[in-house]
N, C-alpha and C positions, 0 to 999 in steps of 0.2 A: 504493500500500500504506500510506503515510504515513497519506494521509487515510482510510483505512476506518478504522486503529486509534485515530485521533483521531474518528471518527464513533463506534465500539465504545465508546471511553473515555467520550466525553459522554454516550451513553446508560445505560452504566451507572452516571453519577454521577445521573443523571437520575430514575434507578427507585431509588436508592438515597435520593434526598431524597422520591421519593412515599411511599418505606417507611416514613421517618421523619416525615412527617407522618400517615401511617395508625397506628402504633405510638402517636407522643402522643396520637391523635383515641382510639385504643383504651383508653390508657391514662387520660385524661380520664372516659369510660365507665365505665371500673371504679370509679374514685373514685364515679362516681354507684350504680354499683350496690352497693356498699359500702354504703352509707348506706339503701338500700332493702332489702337481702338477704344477711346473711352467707355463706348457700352459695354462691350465686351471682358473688359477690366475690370467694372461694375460688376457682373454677372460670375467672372471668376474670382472675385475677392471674396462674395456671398457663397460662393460654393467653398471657398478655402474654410470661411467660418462656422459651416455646416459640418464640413469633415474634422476641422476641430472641438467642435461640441461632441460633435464622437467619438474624438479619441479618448476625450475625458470623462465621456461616459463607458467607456471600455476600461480605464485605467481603473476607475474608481468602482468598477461592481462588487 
């Protein structure tokens, strides 16, 4: 039992550091899109802040 919640545990530190690379890769993006498209900028800042409320709803369950 030990080891599954320590297999549990690392997996979820695991997806929680892909998260976080996919959230900066996203948030890099929007910088670019910013500079090409203000609505669009708009529209990807709101989705950054959407995926951020879920990471920290994931963190914190």
């Amino acid at each position: 039992l030990k080891l599954e919640c320590e297999k549990l545990a690392s997996e979820k530190t695991e997806m929680q550091r892909h998260y976080v690379m996919y959230y900066e890769m996203s948030y890099g993006l929007n910088i670019e899109m910013h500079k090409q498209d203000p609505v669009s900028y708009l529209w990807k800042k709101a989705w950054c802040s959407i995926c951020k409320l879920h990471y920290f709803r994931l963190i914190h369950k």
